[in-house]
C-alpha positions as a Python dict, from the first residue, in 0.01 Angstrom:
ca = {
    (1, 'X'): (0, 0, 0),
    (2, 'X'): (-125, -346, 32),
    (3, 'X'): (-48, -616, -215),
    (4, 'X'): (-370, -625, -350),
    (5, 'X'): (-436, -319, -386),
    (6, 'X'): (-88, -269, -633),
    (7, 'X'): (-191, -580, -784),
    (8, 'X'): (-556, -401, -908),
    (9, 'X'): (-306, -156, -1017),
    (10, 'X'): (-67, -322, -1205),
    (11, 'X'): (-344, -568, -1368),
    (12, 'X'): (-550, -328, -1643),
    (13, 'X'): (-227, -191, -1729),
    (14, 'X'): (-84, -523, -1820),
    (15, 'X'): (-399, -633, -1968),
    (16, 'X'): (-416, -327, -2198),
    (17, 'X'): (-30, -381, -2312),
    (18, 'X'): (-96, -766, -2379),
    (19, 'X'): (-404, -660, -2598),
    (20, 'X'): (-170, -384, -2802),
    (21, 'X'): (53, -621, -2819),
    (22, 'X'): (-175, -928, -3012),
    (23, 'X'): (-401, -580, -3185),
    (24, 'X'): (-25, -468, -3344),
    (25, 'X'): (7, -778, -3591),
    (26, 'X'): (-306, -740, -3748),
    (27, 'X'): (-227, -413, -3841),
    (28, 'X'): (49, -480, -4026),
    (29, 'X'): (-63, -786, -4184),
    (30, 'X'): (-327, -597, -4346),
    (31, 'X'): (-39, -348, -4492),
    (32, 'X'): (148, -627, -4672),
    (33, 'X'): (91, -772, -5011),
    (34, 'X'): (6, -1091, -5113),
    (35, 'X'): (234, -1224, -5370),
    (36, 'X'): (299, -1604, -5509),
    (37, 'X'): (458, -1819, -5767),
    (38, 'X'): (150, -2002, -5911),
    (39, 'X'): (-100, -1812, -6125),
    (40, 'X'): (-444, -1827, -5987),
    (41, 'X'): (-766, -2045, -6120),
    (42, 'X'): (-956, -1895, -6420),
    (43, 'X'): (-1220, -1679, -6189),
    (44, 'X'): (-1548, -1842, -6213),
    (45, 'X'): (-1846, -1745, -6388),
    (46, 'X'): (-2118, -1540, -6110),
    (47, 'X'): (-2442, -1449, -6286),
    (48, 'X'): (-2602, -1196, -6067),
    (49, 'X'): (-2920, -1015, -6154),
    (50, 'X'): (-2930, -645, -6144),
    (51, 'X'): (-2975, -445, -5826),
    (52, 'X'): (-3060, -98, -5878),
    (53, 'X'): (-2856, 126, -5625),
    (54, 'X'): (-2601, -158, -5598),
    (55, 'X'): (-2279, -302, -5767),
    (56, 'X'): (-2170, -648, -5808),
    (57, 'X'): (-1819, -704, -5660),
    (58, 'X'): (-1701, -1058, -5903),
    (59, 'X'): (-1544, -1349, -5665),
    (60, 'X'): (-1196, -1409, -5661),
    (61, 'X'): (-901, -1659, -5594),
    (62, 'X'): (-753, -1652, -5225),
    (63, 'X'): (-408, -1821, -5184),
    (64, 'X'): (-367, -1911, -4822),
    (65, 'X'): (-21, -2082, -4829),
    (66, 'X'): (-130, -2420, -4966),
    (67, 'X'): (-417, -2403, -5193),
    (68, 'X'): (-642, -2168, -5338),
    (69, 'X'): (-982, -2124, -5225),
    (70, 'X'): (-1287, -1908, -5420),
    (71, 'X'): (-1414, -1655, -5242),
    (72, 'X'): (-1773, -1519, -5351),
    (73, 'X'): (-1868, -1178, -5463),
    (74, 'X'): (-2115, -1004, -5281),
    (75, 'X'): (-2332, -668, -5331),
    (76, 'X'): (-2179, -315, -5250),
    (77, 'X'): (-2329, 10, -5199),
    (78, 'X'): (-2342, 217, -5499),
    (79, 'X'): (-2094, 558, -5482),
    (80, 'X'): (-2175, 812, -5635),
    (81, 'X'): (-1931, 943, -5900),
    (82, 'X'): (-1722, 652, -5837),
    (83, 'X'): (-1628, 357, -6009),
    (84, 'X'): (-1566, -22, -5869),
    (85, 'X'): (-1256, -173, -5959),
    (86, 'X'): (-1283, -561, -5876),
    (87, 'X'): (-990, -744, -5730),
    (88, 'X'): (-713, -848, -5933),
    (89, 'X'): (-388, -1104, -5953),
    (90, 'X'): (-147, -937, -6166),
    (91, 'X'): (122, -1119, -6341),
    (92, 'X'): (430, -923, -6157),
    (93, 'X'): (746, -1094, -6377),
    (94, 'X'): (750, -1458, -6287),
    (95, 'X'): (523, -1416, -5956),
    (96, 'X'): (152, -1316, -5887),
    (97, 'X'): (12, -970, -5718),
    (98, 'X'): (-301, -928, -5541),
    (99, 'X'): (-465, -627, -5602),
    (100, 'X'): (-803, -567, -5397),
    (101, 'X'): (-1061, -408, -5499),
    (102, 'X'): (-1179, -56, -5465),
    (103, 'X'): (-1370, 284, -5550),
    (104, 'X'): (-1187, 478, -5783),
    (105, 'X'): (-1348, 870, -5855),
}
């Protein structure tokens, strides 16, 4: 077997364990919670007509390390038989929990 020919081998496999390898992180970032020491801003006030069919999902507070930053609210799909329950910083003792949104039935 020629060099080149091991080498087209030996490539896409590599390729596909380097791109597991970056994917994995993501995936448990997005399990963890995000918890701090500072309470969050008051939210701020969204006046948003109504859409029939839709839900309005409020803004909230991000904390990325440094500072907080507002992030808008947006329209959702109705569900039917289901509630939205808009994200959340809970006081957790002397720290902060996000809680993000979601359909509750």
């Amino acid at each position: 077997m020629s060099i080149v020919s091991k080498a087209l081998q030996v490539i896409p496999v590599a390729a596909l364990t380097a791109f597991a390898a970056l994917a994995a992180p993501t995936t448990v970032l997005a399990a963890t919670q995000t918890v701090v020491d500072s309470a969050p801003p008051q939210p701020r006030i969204e006046n948003v007509p109504h859409r029939d069919g839709y839900v309005w999902a409020s803004g909230h507070w991000e904390f990325n390390g440094h500072y907080w930053s507002w992030v808008d609210g947006s329209y959702l799909v109705e569900q039917r038989h289901a509630q939205w329950i808009p994200d959340a910083w809970e006081a957790d003792g002397s720290q902060w929990r996000y809680v993000p949104g979601h359909w509750q039935r």
